[in-house]
C-alpha positions in Angstrom: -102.3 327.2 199.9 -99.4 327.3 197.4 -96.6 325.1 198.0 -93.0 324.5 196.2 -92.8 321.3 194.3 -89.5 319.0 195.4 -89.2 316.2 193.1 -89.1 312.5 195.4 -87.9 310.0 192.7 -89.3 307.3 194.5 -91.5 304.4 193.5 -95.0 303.8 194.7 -97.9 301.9 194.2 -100.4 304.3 194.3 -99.8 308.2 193.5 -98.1 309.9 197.2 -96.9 313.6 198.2 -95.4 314.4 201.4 -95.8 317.5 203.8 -94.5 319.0 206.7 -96.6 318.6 210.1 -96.9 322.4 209.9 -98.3 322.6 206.3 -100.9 319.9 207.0 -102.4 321.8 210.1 -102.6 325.2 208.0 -104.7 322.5 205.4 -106.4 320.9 207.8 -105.3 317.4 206.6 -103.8 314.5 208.4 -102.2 311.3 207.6 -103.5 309.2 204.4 -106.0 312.1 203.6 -106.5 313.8 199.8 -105.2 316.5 198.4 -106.0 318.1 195.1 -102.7 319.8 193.6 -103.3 321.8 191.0 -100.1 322.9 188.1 -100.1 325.1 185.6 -101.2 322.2 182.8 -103.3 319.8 185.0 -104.1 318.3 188.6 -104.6 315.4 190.0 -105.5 314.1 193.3 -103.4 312.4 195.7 -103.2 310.7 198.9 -101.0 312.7 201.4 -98.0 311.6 204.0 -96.8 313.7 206.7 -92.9 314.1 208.0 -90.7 316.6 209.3 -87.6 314.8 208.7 -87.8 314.7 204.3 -89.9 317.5 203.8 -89.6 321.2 204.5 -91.9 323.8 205.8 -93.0 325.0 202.5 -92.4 322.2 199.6 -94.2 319.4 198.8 -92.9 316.0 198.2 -94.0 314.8 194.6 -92.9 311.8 192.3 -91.8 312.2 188.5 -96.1 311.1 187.7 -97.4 313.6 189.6 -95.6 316.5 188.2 -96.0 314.8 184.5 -100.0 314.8 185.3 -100.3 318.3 186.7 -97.3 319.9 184.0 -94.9 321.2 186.7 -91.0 321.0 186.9 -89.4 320.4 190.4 -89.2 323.9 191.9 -92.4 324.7 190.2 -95.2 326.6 192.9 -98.5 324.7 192.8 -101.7 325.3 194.3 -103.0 322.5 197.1 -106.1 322.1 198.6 -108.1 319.5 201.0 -110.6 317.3 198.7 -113.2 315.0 200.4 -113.6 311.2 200.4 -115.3 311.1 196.5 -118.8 310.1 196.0 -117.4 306.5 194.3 -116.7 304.9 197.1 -120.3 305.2 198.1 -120.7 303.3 195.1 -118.0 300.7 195.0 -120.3 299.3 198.3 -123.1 299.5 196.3 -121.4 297.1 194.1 -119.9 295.3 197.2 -123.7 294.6 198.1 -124.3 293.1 194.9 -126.1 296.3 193.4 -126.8 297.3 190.0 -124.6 300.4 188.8 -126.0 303.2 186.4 -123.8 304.6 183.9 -123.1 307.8 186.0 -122.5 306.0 188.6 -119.8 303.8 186.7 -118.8 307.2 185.1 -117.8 308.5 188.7 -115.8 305.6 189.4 -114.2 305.3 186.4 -113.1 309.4 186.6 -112.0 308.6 190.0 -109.7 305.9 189.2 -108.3 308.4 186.6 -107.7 311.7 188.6 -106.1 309.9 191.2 -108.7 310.3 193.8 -109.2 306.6 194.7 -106.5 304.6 197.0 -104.9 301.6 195.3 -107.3 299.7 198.5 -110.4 301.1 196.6 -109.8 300.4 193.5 -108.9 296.8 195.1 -112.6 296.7 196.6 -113.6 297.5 193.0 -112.1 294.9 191.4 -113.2 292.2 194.4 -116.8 293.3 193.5 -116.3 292.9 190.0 -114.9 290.0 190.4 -117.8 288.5 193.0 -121.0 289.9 192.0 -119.9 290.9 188.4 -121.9 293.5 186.4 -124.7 292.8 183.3 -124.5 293.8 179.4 -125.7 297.4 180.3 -123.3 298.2 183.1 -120.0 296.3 180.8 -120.7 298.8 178.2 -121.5 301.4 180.2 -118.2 300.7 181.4 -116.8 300.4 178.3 -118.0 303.7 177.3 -116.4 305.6 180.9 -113.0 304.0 180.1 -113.0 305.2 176.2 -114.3 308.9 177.4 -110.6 309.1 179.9 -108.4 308.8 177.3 -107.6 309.5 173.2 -109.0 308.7 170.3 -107.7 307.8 166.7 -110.0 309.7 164.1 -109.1 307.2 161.1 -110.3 309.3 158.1 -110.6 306.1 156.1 -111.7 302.6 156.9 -113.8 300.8 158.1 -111.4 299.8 160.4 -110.5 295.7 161.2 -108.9 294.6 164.6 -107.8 291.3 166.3 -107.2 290.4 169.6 -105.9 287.3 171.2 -107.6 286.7 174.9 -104.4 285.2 175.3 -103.1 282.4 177.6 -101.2 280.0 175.7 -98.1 280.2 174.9 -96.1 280.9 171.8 -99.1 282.8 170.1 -97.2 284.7 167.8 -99.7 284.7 164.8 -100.6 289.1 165.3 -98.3 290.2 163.1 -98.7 287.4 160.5 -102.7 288.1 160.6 -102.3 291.6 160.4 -100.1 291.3 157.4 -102.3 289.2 155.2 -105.4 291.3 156.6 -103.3 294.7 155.0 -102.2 292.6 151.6 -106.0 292.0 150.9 -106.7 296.0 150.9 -108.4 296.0 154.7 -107.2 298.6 157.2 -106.1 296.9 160.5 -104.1 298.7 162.8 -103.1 296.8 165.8 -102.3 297.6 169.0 -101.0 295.1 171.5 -99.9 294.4 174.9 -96.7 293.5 176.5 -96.3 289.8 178.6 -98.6 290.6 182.2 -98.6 287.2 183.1 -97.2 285.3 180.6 -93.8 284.8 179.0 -93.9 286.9 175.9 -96.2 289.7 174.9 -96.9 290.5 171.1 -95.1 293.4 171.7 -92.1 292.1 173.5 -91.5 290.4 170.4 -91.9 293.1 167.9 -90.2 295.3 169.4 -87.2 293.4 168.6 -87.1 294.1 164.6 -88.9 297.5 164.6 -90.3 300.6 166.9 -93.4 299.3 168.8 -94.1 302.9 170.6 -96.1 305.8 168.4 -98.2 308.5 169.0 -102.0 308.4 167.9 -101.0 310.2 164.9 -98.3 308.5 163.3 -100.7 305.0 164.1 -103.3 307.0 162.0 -100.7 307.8 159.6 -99.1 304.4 159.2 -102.8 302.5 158.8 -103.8 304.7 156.3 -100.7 304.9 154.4 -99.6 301.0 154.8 -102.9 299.8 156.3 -101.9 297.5 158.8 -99.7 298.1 162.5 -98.6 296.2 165.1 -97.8 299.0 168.2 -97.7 298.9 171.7 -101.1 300.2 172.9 -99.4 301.5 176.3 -97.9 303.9 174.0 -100.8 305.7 173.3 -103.1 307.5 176.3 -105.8 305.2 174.9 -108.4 303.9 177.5 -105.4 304.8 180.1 -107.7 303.9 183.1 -107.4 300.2 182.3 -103.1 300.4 182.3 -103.9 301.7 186.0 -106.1 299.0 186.9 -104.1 296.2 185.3 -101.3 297.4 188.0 -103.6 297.0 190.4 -105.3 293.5 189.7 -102.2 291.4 188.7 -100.7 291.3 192.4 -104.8 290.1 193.6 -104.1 287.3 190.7 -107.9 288.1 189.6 -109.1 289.7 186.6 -113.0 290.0 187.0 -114.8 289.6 183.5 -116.8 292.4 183.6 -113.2 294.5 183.8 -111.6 292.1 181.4 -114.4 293.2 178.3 -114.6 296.1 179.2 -110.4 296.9 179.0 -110.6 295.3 175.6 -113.4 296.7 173.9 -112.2 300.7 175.3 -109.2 300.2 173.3 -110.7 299.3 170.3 -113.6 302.2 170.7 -110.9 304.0 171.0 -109.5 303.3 167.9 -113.0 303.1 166.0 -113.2 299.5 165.2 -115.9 298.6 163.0 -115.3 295.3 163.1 -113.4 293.3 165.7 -112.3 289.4 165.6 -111.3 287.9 169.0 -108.9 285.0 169.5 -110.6 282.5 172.4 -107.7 280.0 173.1 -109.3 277.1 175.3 -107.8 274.1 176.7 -105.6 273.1 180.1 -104.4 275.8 181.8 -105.5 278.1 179.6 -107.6 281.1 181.1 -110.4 279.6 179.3 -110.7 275.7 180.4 -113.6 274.5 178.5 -115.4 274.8 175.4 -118.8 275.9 177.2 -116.8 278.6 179.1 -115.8 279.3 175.7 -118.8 280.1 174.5 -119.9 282.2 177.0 -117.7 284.2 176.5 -118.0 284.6 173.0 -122.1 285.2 173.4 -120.9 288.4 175.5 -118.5 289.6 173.1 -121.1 289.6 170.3 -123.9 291.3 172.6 -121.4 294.0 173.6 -120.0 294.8 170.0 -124.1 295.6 169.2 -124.3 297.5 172.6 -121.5 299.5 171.6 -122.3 299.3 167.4 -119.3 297.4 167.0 -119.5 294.1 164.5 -117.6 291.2 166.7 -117.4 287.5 165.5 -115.0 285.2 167.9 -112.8 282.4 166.6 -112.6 279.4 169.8 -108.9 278.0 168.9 -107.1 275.2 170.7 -104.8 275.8 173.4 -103.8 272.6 175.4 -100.1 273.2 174.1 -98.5 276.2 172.6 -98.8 277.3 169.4 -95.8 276.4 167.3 -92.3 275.5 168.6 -91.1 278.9 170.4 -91.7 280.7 173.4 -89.5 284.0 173.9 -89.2 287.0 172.2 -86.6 286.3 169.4 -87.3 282.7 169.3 -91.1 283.8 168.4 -90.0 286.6 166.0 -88.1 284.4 164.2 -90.5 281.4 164.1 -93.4 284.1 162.9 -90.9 285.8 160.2 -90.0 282.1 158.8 -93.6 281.7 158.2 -94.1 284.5 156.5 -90.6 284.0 154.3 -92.5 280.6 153.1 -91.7 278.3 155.7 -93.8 275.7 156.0 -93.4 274.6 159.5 -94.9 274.8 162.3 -98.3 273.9 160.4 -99.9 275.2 163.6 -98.9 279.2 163.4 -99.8 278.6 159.1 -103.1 277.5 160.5 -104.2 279.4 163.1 -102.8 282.4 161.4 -105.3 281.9 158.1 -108.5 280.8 159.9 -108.4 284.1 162.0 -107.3 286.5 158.9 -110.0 284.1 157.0 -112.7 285.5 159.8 -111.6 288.5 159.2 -111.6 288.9 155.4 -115.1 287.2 155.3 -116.4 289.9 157.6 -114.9 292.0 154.6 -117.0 290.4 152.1 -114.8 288.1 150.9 -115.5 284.1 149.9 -113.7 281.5 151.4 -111.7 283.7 154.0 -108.9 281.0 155.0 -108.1 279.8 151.1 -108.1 283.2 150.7 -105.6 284.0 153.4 -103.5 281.3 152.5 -103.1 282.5 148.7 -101.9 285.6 150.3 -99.4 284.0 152.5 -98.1 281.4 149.6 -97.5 284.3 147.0 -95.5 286.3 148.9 -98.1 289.5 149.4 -98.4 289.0 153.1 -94.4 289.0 153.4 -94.1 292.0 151.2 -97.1 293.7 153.3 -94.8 293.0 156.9 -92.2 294.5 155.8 -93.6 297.4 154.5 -95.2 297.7 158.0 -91.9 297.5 159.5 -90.1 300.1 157.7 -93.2 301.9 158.5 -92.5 301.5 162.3 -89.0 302.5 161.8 -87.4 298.7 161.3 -85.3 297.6 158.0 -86.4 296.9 154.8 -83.7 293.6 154.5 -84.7 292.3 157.6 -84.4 288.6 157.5 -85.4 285.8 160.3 -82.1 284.8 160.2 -81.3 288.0 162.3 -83.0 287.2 165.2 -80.8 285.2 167.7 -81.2 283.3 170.6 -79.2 283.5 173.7 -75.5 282.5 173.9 -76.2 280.2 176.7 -78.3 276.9 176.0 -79.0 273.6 177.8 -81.0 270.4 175.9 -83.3 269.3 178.1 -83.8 265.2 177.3 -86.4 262.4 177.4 -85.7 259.6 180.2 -88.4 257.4 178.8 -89.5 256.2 175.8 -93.8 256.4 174.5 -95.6 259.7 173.2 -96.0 262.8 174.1 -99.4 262.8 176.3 -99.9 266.0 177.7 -97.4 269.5 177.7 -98.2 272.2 180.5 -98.7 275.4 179.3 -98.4 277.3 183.0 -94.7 275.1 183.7 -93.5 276.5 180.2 -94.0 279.7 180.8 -92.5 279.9 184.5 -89.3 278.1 182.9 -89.1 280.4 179.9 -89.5 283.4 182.4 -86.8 281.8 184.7 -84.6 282.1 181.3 -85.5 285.2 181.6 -88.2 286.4 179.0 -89.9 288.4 177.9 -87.2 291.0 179.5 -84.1 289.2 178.1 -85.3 289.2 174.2 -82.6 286.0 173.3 -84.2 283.8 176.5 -87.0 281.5 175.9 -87.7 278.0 175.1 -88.0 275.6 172.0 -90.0 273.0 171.9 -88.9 270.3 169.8 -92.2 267.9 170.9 -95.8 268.3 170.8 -98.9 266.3 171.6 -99.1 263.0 170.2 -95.2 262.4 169.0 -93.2 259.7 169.4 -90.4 259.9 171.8 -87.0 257.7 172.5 -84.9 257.7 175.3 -82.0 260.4 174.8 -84.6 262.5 172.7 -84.4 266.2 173.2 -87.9 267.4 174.3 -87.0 271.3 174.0 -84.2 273.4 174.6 -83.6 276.3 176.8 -82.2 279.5 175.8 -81.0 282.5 178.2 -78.5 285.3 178.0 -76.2 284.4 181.0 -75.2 281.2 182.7 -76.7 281.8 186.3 -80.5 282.0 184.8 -80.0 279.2 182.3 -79.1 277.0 185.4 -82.1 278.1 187.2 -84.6 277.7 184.5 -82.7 274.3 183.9 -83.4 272.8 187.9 -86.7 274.6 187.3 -87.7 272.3 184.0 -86.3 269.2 185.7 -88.6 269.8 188.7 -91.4 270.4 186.6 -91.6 267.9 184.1 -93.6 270.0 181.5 -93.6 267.0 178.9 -95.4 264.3 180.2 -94.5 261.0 178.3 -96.3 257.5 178.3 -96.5 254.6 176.6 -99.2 253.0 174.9 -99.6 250.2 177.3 -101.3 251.3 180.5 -101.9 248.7 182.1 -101.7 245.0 182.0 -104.6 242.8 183.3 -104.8 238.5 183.1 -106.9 236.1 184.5 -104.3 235.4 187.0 -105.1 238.9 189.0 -109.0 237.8 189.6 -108.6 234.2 191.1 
């Protein structure tokens, strides 16, 4: 039946319409059943509410997505009809019973996810099975493949192509746009797409995005790698792999993200992007999502048999991650640390090295000798500095831009020692809960800096790090929040003394 579109500007977790009583019995439909609308551009299918009282005889109730996907305007007339229960969920239980999938079967699922025709409490009892039973090689790639084949692709005409990705988990990684431009000054094509913060305090993107445009269309990032040869973009940007941005929604309130789904969202987006060869960034330590070394490697053994599955060359770099990387945590406190570095600041010694082992990887995949002295030449001599900010006019920034220019919030509170010894441990998950109380990554001059690290001396009165935000009311909170906490955790050499005296 055709029915008038009325726009219902709501939010919702999963895609909804609305109809009147009358229109669902002329449909045969009831509550919490699926429809298929189709526009003049597209359609997509939904799950269905009834009521008389916001919807009239006649119209259906649709939100901004839902017209977007199907290419209607409010007013527009659209065809609706009833659609089934889809196949999938016959084979979510299958992976519920701890089944193997076949790649049609993954297909299906994945397609469903995409058109809309799965309830956000499906695609939940996906991700639980994922995250339970897991899948094998075969089925991760098959995966892969499903998620790639729903979205874009960007045909480089040149390459091969190089890409980087952090697995992510420690804060203050801020080395992306630093590796990218040392990658570009050596000749190599790298053209990097990131994420904004999910969990964590600051995304790559949230931080670029404060000196230059981080959102382009699959052309202009074939355009600027070509031309420039390095990027650093936000990948939600682009409808690249666009399946996994839907899932991602999905998982973070189960606070799971099921391996199988994990390799599979990164690899789509480079397939999508035809990666030739791909470096990924293991952090592992304390609180990191990879605790140990053999977890590590586990990981890194099924990156390398997935990149042959899919004829992609992957080589992982396992990089330390009991405390953050550097001294900032926030978006213009991490801009300006990674811009320093790349101006010829020495400090902090841990973004210079992290920074030149992974572009070393990455230029020895190229062919070259002695990757990190290599990357390090680039860095010293000014190329990789030159190479950034060519990138950034690129992505519409300024050619002066300086590190100088990015500021921290107005509002600032030194939070300080009470005890004299070393610095023994520093928790990564209580940083980034304070830094987000400041208000990152959505306030770009909140954040944290961290003025002691692992293994430094400490006096009483000493600031440990100081907190940043861009009104008074979150710099208070993220101040009670850090005193609670305790991030910092300082001792003294002594730990305990024993004499004779205590055995008699």
């Amino acid at each position: 039946m055709k029915l008038r579109c009325k726009l219902m500007d709501v939010l919702s977790s999963s895609p909804m319409c609305g109809l009147d009583p009358a229109d669902c019995l002329e449909l045969g439909v009831k509550e919490n059943d699926r429809i298929r609308i189709v526009g003049p551009r597209g359609e997509m299918t939904v799950l269905m509410m009834c009521s008389d009282d916001f919807v009239e005889v006649g119209t259906l109730l649709v939100s901004p997505a839902i017209l977007k996907r199907i290419g209607a305007s409010d007013g527009d007339m659209v065809d609706v009809h009833y659609s089934p229960s889809p196949e999938s969920v016959r084979v979510i239980r299958k992976k519920m019973d701890g089944l193997k999938l076949d790649a049609k079967e993954i297909e299906a699922v994945v397609n469903d996810i995409y058109a809309g025709s799965l309830s956000n409490i499906e695609v939940s009892s996906w991700l639980t099975s994922l995250y339970i039973n897991g899948m094998d090689l075969e089925e991760i790639a098959a995966f892969t493949n499903a998620m790639v084949e729903t979205g874009d692709r960007v045909p480089f005409e040149k390459g091969p192509i190089y890409d980087f990705h952090s697995l992510g988990g420690v804060p203050g990684n801020k080395i992306t746009p630093i590796v990218v431009s040392i990658v570009a000054a050596a000749g190599l094509i790298l053209p990097k797409t990131s994420s904004r913060a999910i969990s964590s305090a600051c995304g790559t993107s949230d931080f670029v995005e404060t000196f230059c445009d981080i959102e382009v269309t699959t052309d202009r990032l074939k355009e600027i790698g070509e031309s420039v040869g390095g990027a650093f973009v936000w990948g939600g940007s682009m409808n690249l792999a666009p399946v996994d941005d839907i899932v991602i929604k999905i998982e973070h309130p189960l606070g799971i993200n099921p391996r199988a789904q994990m390799l599979a969202s990164i690899l789509s987006k480079k397939l999508a992007i035809n990666t030739n060869y791909l470096l990924v960034d293991i952090p592992t330590g304390a609180g990191t999502k990879i605790p140990t070394i053999e977890v590590a490697r586990d990981y890194a053994r099924d990156f390398m048999d997935l990149g042959e599955k899919l004829g992609m060359h992957i080589e992982c770099a396992i990089t330390y991650a009991d405390q953050p990387v550097g001294s900032a945590i926030g978006p213009n406190l991490e801009a300006r640390e990674c811009i320093r570095v790349l101006e010829g600041e020495e400090h902090p010694a841990s973004v210079i090295e992290k920074a030149c082992e992974c572009a070393g990887i990455l230029l020895e995949m190229a062919g070259y000798q002695d990757g990190a002295v290599k990357a390090r030449e680039i860095l010293k001599s000014g190329k990789a500095h030159e190479k950034f900010l060519e990138i950034v006019v690129a992505q519409g920034g300024r050619a002066d831009l300086k590190s100088s220019d990015l500021k921290p919030g107005d509002y600032k509170v030194d939070i300080i020692s009470t005890k004299a010894g070393y610095v023994h441990s520093i928790n990564n998950k209580d940083l980034v809960a304070i830094a987000k109380a400041c208000g990152s990554p959505t306030d770009k001059g909140a954040g944290i800096l961290l003025l002691k690290k692992k293994g430094q001396r400490v006096e009483v009165g000493d600031v440990l790090f100081t907190l940043y935000a861009e009104n008074e009311a979150k710099l208070t909170r993220a101040r009670d929040l850090a005193e609670k906490y305790g991030p910092v955790l300082i001792e003294g050499m002594l730990i305990k003394r024993v004499s004779a005296q205590q055995f008699r």
